[in-house]
C-alpha positions as CSV (number, residue, x, y, z in Angstrom):
1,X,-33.0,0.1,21.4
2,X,-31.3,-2.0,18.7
3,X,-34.0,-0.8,15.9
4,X,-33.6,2.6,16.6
5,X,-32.7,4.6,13.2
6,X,-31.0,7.7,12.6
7,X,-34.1,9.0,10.8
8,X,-35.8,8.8,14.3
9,X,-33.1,10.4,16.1
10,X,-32.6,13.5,13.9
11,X,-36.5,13.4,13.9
12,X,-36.0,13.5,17.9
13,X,-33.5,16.3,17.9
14,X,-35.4,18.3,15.9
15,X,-38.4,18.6,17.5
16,X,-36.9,18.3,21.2
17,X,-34.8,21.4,19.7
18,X,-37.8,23.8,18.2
19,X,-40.7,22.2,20.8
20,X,-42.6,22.2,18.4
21,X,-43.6,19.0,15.2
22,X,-44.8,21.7,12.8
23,X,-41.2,23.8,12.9
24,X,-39.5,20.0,12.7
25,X,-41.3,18.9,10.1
26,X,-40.8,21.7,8.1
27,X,-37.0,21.5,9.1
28,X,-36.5,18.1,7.8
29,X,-39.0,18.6,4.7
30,X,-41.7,15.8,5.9
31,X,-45.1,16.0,6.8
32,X,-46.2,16.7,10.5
33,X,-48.0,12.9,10.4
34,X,-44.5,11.5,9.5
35,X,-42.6,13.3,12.3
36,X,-45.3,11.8,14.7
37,X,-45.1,8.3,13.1
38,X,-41.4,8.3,13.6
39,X,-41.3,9.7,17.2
40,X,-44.0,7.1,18.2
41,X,-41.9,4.5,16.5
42,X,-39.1,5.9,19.1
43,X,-40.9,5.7,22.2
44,X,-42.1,2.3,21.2
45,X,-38.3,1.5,21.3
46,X,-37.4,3.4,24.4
47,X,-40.5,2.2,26.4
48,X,-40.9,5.3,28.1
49,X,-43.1,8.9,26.7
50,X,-40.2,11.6,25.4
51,X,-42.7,14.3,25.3
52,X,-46.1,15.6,27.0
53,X,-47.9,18.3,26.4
54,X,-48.7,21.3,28.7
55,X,-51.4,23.4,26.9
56,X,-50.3,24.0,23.2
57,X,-46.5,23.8,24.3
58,X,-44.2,20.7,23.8
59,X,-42.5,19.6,26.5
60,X,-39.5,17.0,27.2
61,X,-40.2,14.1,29.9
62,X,-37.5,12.8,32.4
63,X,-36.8,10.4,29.6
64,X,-36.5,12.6,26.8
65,X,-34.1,15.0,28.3
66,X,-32.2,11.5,29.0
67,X,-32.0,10.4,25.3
68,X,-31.6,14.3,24.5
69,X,-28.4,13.9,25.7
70,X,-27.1,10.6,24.2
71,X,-28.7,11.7,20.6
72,X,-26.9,14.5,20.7
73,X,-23.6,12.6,21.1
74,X,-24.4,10.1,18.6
75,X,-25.0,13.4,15.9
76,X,-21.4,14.9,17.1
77,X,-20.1,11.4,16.5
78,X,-21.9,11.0,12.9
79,X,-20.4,14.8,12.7
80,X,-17.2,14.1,13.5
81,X,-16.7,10.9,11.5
82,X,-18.2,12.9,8.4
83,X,-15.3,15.6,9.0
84,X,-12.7,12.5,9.0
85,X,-14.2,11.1,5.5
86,X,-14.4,14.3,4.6
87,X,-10.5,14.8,5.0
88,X,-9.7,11.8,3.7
89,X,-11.4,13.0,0.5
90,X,-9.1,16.1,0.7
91,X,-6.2,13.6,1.4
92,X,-5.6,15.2,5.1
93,X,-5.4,12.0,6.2
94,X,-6.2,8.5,5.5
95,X,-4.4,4.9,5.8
96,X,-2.2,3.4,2.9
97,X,-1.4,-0.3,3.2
98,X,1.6,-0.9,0.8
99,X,3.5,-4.1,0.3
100,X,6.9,-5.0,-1.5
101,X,8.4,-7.3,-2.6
102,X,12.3,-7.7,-0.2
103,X,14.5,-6.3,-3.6
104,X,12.1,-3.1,-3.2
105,X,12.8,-2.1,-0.3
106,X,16.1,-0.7,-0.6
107,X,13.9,2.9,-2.1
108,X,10.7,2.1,-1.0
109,X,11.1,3.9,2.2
110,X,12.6,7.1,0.3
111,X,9.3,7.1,-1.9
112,X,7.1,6.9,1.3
113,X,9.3,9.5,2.6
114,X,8.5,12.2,-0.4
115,X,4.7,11.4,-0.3
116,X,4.6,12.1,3.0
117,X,5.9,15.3,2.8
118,X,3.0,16.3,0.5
119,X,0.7,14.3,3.3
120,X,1.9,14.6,6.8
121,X,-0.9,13.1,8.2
122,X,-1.0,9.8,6.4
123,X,-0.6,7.1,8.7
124,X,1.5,4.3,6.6
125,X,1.1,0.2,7.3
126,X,4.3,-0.8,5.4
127,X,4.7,-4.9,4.7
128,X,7.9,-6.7,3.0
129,X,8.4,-9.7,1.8
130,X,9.4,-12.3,-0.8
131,X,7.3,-12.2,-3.9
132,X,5.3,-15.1,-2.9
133,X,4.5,-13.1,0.8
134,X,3.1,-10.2,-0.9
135,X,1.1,-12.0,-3.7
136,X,-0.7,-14.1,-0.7
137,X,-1.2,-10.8,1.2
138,X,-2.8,-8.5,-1.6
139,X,-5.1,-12.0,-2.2
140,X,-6.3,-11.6,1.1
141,X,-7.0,-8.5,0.7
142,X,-4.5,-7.7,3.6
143,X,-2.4,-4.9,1.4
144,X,-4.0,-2.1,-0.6
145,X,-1.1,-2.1,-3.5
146,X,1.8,-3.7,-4.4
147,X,5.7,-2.5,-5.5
148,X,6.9,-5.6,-7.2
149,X,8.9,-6.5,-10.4
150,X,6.9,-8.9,-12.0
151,X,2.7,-8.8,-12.1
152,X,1.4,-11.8,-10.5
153,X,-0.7,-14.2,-13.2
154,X,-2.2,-16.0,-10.6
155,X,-4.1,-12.9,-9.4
156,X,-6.4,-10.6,-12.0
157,X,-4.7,-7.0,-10.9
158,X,-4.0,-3.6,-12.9
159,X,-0.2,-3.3,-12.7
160,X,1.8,-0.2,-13.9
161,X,4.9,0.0,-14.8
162,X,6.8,3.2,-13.2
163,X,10.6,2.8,-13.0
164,X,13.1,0.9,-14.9
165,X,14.5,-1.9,-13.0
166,X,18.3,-3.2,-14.0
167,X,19.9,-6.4,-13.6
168,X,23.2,-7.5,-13.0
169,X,26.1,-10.2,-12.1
170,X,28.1,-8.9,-8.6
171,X,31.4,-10.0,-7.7
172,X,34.2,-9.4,-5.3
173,X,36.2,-7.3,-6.3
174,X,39.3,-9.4,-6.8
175,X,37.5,-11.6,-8.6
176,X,39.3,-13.0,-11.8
177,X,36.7,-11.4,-14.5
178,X,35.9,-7.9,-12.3
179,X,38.7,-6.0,-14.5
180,X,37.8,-7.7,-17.8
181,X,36.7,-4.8,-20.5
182,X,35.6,-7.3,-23.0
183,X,32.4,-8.8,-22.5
184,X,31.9,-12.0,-21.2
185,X,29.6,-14.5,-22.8
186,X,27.5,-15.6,-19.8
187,X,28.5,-19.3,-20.8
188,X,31.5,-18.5,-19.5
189,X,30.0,-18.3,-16.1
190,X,28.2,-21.6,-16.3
191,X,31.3,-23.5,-14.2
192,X,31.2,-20.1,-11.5
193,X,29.8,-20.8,-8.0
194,X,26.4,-18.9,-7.7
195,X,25.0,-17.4,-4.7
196,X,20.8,-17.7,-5.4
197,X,17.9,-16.1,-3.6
198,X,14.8,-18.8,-2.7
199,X,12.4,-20.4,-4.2
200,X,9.5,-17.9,-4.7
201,X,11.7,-14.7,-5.2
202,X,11.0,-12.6,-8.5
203,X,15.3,-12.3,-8.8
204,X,15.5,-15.9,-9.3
205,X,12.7,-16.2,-11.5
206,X,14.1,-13.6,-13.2
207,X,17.9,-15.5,-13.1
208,X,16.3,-18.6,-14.0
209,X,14.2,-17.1,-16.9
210,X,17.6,-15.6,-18.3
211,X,19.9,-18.6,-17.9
212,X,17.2,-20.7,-19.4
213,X,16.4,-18.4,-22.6
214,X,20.0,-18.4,-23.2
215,X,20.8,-22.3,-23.2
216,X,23.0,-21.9,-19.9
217,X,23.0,-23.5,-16.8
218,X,24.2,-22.3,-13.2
219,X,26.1,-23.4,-10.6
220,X,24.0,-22.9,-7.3
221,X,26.6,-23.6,-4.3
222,X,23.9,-21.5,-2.3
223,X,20.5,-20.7,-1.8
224,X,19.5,-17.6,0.6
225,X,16.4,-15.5,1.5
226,X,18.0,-12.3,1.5
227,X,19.5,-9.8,-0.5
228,X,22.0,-8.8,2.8
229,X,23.4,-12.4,3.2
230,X,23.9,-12.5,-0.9
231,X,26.1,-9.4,-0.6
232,X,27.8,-10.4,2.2
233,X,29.0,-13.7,0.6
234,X,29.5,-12.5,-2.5
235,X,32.0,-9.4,-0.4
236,X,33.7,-13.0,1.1
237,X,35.0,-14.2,-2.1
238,X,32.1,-17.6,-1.6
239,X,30.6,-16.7,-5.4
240,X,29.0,-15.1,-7.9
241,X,25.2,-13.6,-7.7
242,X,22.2,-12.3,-10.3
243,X,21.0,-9.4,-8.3
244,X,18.7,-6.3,-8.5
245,X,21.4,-3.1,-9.4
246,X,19.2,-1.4,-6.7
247,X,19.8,-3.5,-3.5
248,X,24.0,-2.7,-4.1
249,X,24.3,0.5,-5.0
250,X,26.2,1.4,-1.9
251,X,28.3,-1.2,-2.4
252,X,29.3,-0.4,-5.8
253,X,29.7,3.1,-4.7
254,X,32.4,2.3,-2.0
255,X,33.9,-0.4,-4.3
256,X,33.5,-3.6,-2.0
257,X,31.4,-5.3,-5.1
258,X,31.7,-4.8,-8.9
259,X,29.1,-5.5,-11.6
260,X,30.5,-8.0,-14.4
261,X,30.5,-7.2,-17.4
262,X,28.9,-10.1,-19.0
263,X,27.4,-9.9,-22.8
264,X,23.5,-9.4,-22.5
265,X,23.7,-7.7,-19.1
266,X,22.4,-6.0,-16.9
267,X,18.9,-6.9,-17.3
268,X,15.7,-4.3,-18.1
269,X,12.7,-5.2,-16.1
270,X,10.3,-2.6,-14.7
271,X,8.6,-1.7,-11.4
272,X,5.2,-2.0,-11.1
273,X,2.6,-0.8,-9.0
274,X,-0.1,-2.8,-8.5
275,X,-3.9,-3.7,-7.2
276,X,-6.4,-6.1,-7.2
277,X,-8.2,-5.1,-10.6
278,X,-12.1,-5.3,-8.4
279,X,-10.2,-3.7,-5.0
280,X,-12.3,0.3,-4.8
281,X,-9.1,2.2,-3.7
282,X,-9.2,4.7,-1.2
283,X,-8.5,8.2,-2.1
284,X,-5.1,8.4,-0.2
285,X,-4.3,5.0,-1.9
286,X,-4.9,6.5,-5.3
287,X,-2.9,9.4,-4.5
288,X,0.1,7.1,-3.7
289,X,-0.4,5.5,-7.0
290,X,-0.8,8.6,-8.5
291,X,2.4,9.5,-7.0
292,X,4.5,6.4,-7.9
293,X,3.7,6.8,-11.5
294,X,4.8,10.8,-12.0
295,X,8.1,11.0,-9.3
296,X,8.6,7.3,-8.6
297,X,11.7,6.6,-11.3
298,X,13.0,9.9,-10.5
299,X,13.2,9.4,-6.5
300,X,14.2,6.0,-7.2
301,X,17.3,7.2,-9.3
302,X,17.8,9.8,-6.9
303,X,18.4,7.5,-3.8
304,X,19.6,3.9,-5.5
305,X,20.9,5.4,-8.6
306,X,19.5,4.3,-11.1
307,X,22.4,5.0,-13.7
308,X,22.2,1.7,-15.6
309,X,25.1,0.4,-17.8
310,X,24.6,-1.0,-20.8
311,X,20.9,0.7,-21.5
C-alpha cells in the first residue's frame, strides 16, 4: 500500500461514512466518476473489494471495515499533527535551537529564562561553545541562531546587534596598578604577564585586534579555553587578562578581581543575534529573536550588570 494517497483515503472515509458516492462526492466537491476512480485506484492497492452493493445501498466488505479502522487513525494523526503546527503558529509550543559563543553564557540562561515565562511550553536545545564551535554548528545547520560577539565572515548570515558588550583588563586585587586613578597607557602593560583565551575565541580576536591597532604587544605566559580558569589565575596573582566585563561581574561585585584602569578601555563591542541569511526560521525561533532584540540589553544589564565604565 505504499502508493496509497491521502486523497484516496479521505475519498474512502467519506463514502464508508455517508454509504453513499453521490453524498461523498458532493462532500468533497468532486464529481461522482472521480470518487469512483479514486476508490478503484484504492482497492487496486489493497487487493481486496472495500465495498458491495446490496440493492441501491452501499455496503462495507470484511476489508473495508479493516482499512475503516486504520484510515481513521491516519486522519486523527494528520488531525493531531495539524493542532501541533497549529500551536506552534500560536507559539504554544515549538523547538528553539540556540548556540553561544562560552563568554555568553554567563546571561544567556537568564534570557532563556524570561522567554520562557511568556512560553512555558517551549522545549529549548541550548549549545556552548568557543566561537569557532558555534560557527561550524550554525554551518551545519545543527543550531537555529546564534548569540555571539562578532558576525562570522566566513558564513553569509543576518546578524543583529542587541546589547552593548564591554571590555576590560582584570587583575588581582593587590595588584601594583589596581589602585592607580590615573589611566594607564596600555604600553605600560606590554612587559605584564597575560592570561589569554585559545586560538579561535572572539575575546582574543578581539585582544589581539586591540593590542595590534594600538602598536602594542602582549606578554602571553598562558593560553586557556575558559573564562573560569582565566579568573581563577588571574584571583592567584599568575597575571593579567582581556576579558568580557560580563563573565566577572560577580567577581567584581565581591572584590576578588578589579578592572584596570587602562587609557582606551573597557572595550564597546555588541551582541549579536544571528542566522543563516537563507535558514526559513520557525515561528518560535523568530519570537526568540524578536525577543532578544526588544528586552535582551535590559535582562542582560539586569543579571551581569551591564554598568560600563568609561562609556
Amino acid at each position: 500500500m505504499r502508493n496509497v494517497t491521502l486523497r484516496q483515503i479521505r475519498v474512502f472515509i467519506a463514502v464508508a461514512q455517508h454509504r453513499s458516492f453521490t453524498r461523498a462526492a458532493r462532500e468533497l466537491h468532486l464529481t461522482q466518476p472521480a470518487v469512483s476512480h479514486q476508490l478503484k485506484l484504492l482497492e487496486a492497492e489493497v487487493g481486496l473489494p472495500l465495498f458491495e452493493y446490496i440493492g441501491r445501498r452501499v455496503h462495507l466488505t470484511t476489508a473495508g471495515e479493516a482499512l475503516l479502522h486504520y484510515a481513521t487513525q491516519i486522519n486523527e494523526v494528520l488531525r493531531a499533527a495539524s493542532e501541533s503546527f497549529a500551536e506552534m503558529r500560536g507559539l504554544k509550543r515549538g523547538l528553539l535551537k540556540l548556540g553561544a559563543v562560552s563568554t555568553a553564557k554567563y546571561f544567556t540562561p537568564s534570557l532563556l529564562s524570561a522567554f520562557r515565562e511568556e512560553y512555558p511550553q517551549v522545549a529549548i536545545k541550548f549549545t556552548v561553545g568557543n566561537r569557532e564551535e558555534i560557527i561550524k554548528q550554525l554551518a551545519d545547520n545543527e543550531i537555529d541562531l546564534v548569540i555571539m560577539g562578532r558576525p562570522p565572515r566566513e558564513l553569509v548570515t543576518n546578524a543583529e546587534p542587541f546589547a552593548r558588550h564591554p571590555l576590560v583588563i582584570i587583575a588581582a586585587p593587590d595588584h601594583p596598578l589596581a589602585k592607580v586613578q590615573r589611566k594607564v597607557p596600555l604600553k605600560r602593560l606590554e612587559h605584564e604577564p597575560f592570561i589569554i583565551r585559545e586560538e579561535g575565541s572572539g575575546t582574543r580576536a578581539s585582544m589581539e585586534h586591540v593590542f595590534r591597532e594600538r602598536g602594542v604587544t602582549f606578554n602571553a605566559i598562558m593560553e586557556v579555553s575558559s573564562n573560569e580558569t582565566i579568573k581563577q589565575a588571574v584571583m592567584a596573582g599568575m597575571g593579567i587578562s582581556f576579558i568580557s566585563q560580563h563573565t566577572v561581574s560577580l567577581e567584581l561585585a565581591t572584590g576578588k578581581l578589579v578592572v584596570l584602569n587602562v587609557s582606551g578601555l573597557p572595550v564597546i563591542r555588541d551582541w549579536y543575534v544571528i542566522h543563516l541569511r537563507d535558514k526559513r526560521l520557525s515561528p518560535v525561533t523568530l519570537a526568540f529573536r524578536s525577543f532578544l532584540l526588544a528586552r535582551g540589553a535590559q535582562i542582560i544589564e539586569r543579571t551581569v550588570g551591564a554598568s560600563v565604565s568609561g562609556t
